[in-house]
C-alpha positions in Angstrom: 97.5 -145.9 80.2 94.6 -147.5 81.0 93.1 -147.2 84.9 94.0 -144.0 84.7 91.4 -140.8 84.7 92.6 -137.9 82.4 93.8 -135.2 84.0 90.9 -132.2 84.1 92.0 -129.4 82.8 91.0 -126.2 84.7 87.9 -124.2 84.2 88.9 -120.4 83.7 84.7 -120.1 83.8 85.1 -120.9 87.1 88.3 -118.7 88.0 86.0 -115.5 86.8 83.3 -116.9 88.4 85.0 -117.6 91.6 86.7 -113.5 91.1 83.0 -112.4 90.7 82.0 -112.9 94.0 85.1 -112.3 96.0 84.1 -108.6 98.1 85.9 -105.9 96.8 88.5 -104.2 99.0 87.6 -100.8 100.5 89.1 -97.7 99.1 91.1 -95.0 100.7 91.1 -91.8 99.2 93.5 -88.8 99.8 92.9 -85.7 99.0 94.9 -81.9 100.0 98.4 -84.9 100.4 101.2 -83.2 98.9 103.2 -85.3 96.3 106.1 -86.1 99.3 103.7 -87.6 101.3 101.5 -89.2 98.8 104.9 -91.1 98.1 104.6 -92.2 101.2 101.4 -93.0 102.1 100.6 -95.5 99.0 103.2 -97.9 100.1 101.9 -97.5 103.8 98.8 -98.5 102.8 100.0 -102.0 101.1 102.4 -102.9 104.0 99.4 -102.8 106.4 96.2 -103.8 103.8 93.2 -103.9 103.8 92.8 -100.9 101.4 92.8 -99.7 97.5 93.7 -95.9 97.0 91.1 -94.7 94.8 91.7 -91.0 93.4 88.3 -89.9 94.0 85.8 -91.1 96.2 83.6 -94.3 94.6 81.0 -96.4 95.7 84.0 -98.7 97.9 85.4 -95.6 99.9 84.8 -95.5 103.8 88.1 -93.6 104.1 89.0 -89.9 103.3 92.4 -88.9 104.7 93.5 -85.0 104.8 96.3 -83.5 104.6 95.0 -80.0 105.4 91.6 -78.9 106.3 90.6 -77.4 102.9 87.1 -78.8 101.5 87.7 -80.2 98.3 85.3 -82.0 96.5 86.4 -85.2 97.6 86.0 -84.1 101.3 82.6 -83.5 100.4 81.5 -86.8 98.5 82.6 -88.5 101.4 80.8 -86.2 103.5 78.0 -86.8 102.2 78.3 -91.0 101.6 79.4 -91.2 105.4 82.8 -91.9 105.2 85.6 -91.5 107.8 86.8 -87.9 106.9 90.0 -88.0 108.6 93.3 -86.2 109.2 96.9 -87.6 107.7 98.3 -88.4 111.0 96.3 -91.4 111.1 98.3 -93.1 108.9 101.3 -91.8 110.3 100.0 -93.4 114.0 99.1 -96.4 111.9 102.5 -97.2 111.0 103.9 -96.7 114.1 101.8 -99.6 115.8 102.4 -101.8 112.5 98.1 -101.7 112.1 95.5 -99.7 111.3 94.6 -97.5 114.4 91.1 -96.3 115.4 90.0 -93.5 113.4 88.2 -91.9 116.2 91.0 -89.9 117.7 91.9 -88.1 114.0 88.5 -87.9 112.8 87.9 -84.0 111.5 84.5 -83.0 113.7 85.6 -79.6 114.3 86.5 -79.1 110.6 83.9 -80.8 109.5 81.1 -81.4 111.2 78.6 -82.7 108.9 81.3 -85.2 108.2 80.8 -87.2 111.2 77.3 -86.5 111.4 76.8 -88.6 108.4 79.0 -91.2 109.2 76.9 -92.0 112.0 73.7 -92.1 110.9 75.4 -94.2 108.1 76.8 -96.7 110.6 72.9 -96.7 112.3 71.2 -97.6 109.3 74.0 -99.6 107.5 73.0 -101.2 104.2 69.7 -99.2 104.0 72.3 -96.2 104.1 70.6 -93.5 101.6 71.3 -90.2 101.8 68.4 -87.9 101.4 69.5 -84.2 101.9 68.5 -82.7 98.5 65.8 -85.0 98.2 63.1 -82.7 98.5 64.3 -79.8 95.9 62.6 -81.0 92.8 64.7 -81.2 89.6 67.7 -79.6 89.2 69.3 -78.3 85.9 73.5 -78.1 86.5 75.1 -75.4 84.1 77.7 -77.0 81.4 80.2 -74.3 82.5 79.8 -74.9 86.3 82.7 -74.6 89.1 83.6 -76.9 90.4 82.8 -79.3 86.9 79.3 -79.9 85.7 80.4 -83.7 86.5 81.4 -83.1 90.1 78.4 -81.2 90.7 75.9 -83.8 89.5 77.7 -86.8 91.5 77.5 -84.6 94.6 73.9 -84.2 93.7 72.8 -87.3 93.3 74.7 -89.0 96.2 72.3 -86.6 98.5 69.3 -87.8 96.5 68.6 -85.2 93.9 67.0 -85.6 90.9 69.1 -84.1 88.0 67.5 -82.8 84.7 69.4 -81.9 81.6 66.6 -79.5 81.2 66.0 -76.0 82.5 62.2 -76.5 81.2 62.2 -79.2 83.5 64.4 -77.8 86.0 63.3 -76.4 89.8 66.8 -75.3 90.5 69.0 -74.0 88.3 72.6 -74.1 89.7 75.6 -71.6 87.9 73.1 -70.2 85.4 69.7 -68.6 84.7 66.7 -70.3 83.4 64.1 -68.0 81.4 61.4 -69.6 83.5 59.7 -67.5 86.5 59.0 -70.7 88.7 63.2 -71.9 88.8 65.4 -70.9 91.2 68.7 -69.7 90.3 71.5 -70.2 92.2 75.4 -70.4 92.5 77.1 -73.5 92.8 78.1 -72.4 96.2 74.7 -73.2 97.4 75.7 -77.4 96.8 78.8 -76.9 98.6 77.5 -75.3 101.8 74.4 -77.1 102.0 76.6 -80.5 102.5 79.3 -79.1 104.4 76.5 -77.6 106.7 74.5 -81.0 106.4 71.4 -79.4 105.6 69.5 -78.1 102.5 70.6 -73.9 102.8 68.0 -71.6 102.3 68.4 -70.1 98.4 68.0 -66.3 99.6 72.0 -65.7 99.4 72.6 -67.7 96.8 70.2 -66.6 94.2 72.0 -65.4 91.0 69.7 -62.4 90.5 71.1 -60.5 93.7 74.8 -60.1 95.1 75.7 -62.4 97.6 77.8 -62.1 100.9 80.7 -64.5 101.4 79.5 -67.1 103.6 81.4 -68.1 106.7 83.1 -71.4 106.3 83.3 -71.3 102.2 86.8 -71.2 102.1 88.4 -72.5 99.0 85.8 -74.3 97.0 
């Protein structure tokens, strides 16, 4: 009919667009949750939003939720990016008042330490948020048959600022095996793990590959 404007039909350029910009949820990781309570938890978590479980800590997390105090890798990535490293019962607590709670009260300090060390100095600094702890060890070379995985090693790495080389010409540190080079240190994987759970770079001395090394306190599982 005339007078009348044709209807317009809808952009999807603009739906994908629109989707581009919208902020990304935070994630929630869970790690050492049996399968019971995982069951339970992930519905939790869309009753009250606000959250995406995530099965391993991304660049989104600001929540890792325990169900036991063993370091895991997870644990440790969000150690290091200054996440909330917190106990189970917070979501528990969270239900009960129909809302998220404050973290504060099930945060895992005496566990973990470092944990909420990091946090804070990432909420002081915010965006500019950059970890830094293995900043300062030159290139490191991570063995293809490394425990924990030569994957999980190198993200661990590189969240604290190292510089990872797939060479062991190249390398300064050599973690889980032995370079033919007299300048590299070799050392065990164990050294990574420590050095974030302790929040500082560990000296190499017990680590080194060459000599035997003492069990160090508060290396339980991983």
């Amino acid at each position: 009919e005339r007078g009348k404007e044709p209807k317009r039909r809808r952009s999807r350029g603009s739906d994908h667009t629109r989707q581009a910009f919208l902020k990304p949820k935070p994630t929630l990781v869970l790690t050492s949750v049996c399968s019971k309570d995982q069951g339970v938890v992930c519905p939790i978590v869309g009753r009250l939003g606000g959250f995406e479980l995530s099965n391993s800590v991304c660049p989104s997390t600001t929540h890792v939720v325990c169900g036991s105090a063993r370091r895991t890798v997870n644990v440790l990535a969000g150690t290091i990016k200054g996440c909330w490293v917190i106990s189970l019962e917070w979501v528990w607590k969270s239900l009960e008042a129909g809302h998220w709670v404050e973290e504060e009260p099930y945060e895992m300090a005496n566990e973990f330490p470092a944990a909420q060390l990091f946090r804070l100095e990432r909420k002081q600094a915010g965006l500019l948020y950059q970890p830094n702890l293995f900043n300062r060890c030159g290139s490191v070379f991570i063995a293809s048959a490394a425990k924990p995985p030569m994957e999980q090693l190198e993200q661990l790495l590189t969240m604290g600022g190292a510089k990872v080389t797939g060479s062991t010409r190249k390398a300064d540190v050599c973690v889980g095996c032995k370079s033919g080079r007299r300048d590299t240190t070799n050392v065990s994987e164990q050294w990574v793990l420590d050095s974030i759970t302790n929040g500082q770079v560990l000296p190499f001395d017990e680590y080194l590959l060459d000599c035997p090394r003492p069990l160090r306190p508060g290396s339980p599982e991983l």
